[in-house]
C-alpha positions as CSV (number, residue, x, y, z in Angstrom):
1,X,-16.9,2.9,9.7
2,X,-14.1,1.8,11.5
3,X,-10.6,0.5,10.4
4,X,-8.1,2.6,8.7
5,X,-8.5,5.8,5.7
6,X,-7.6,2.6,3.5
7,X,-10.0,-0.2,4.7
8,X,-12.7,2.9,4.7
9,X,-12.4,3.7,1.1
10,X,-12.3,0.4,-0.1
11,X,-15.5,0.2,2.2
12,X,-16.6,2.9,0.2
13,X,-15.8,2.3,-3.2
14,X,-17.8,-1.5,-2.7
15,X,-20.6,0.9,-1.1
16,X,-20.9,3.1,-4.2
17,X,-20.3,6.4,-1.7
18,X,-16.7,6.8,-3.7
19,X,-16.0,6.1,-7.5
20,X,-12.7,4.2,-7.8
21,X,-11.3,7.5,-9.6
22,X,-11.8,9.1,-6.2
23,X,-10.2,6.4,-4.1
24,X,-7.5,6.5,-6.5
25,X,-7.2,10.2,-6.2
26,X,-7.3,9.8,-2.4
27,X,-4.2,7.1,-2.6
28,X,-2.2,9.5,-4.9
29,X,-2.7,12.4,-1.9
30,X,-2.0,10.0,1.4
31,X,1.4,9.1,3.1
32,X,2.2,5.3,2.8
33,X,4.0,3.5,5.9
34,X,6.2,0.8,4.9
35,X,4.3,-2.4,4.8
36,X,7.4,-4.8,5.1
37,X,10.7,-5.1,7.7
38,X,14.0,-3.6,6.3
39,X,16.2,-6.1,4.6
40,X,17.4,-8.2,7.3
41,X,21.5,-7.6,8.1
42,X,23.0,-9.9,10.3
43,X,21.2,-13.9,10.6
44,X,20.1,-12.8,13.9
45,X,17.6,-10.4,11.5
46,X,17.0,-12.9,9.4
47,X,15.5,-15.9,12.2
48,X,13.2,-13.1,13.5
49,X,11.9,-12.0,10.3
50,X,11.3,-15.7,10.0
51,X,7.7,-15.6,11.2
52,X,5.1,-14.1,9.2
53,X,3.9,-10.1,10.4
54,X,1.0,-9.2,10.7
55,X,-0.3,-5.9,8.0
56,X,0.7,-2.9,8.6
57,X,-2.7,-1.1,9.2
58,X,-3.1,1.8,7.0
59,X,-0.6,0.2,4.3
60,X,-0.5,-1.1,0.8
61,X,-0.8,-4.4,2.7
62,X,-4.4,-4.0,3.1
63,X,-5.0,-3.0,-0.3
64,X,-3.7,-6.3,-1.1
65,X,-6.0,-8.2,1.4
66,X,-8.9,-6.3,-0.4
67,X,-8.1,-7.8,-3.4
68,X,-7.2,-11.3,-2.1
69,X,-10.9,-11.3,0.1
70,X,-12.3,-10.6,-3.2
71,X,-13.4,-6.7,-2.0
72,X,-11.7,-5.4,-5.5
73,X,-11.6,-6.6,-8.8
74,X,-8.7,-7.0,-10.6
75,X,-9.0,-3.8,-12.4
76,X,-9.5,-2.0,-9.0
77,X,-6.4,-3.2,-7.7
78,X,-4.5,-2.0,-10.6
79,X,-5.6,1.0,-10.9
80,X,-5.3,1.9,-7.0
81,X,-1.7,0.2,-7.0
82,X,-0.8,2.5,-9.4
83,X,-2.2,5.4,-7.3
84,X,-0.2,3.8,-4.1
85,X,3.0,3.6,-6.4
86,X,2.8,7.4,-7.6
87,X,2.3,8.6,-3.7
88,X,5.4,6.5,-2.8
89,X,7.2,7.6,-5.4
90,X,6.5,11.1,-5.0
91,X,7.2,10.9,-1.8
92,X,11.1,9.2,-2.0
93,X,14.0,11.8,-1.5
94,X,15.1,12.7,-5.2
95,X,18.4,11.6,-3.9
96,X,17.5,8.0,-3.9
97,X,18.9,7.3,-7.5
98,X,21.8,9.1,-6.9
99,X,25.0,7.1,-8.2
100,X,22.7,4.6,-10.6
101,X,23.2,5.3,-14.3
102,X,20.7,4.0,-16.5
C-alpha cells in the first residue's frame, strides 16, 4: 500500500485485514498534525488563507475524505473521530484550560 498510516488503515478496514476497533485503537495511539492554518492575524493572513489548502496528509483531513468518497460509513467515521479526538486531546498541554472556569 501506499499513502499515509491513515489512508492505509482505512484501506484496511474496507479490506477486512483491520476491524474498525483496531483502526480505532490505532488512531487513539498516533500523533495528529494539525489539519488547518492558525487563525489568521493580520488581513494580510487572512487574503492568503483565502484559497482552499490542499489535506494535510497523515491528518484528520483524510479521514474526512474517506467518509466524503464514501470509503466509511457513517458509523465508521464516528467512531474513528472519536478515537482522533481522544489522541488529540491527550496529547494537548494540560495547561491549555488554564484561566477558563467552567
Amino acid at each position: 500500500m501506499s499513502g499515509s498510516e491513515v489512508t492505509e488503515c482505512i484501506a484496511a478496514l474496507r479490506a477486512g485485514w483491520m476491524s474498525l476497533d483496531e483502526v480505532a485503537e490505532r488512531f487513539r495511539q498516533r500523533d495528529w498534525p494539525p489539519a488547518r492554518r492558525p487563525m489568521p492575524t493580520t488581513y494580510a493572513d487572512m487574503a492568503q488563507q483565502q484559497d482552499v489548502e490542499p489535506d494535510v496528509p497523515g491528518s484528520y483531513d483524510e479521514v474526512t475524505a474517506a467518509y466524503d468518497r464514501g470509503d466509511l460509513t457513517g458509523h465508521e467515521y464516528i467512531v474513528l473521530s472519536d478515537a482522533v479526538a481522544a489522541a488529540i486531546n491527550a496529547a494537548a498541554p494540560a495547561d491549555r484550560d488554564q484561566g477558563v472556569e467552567e
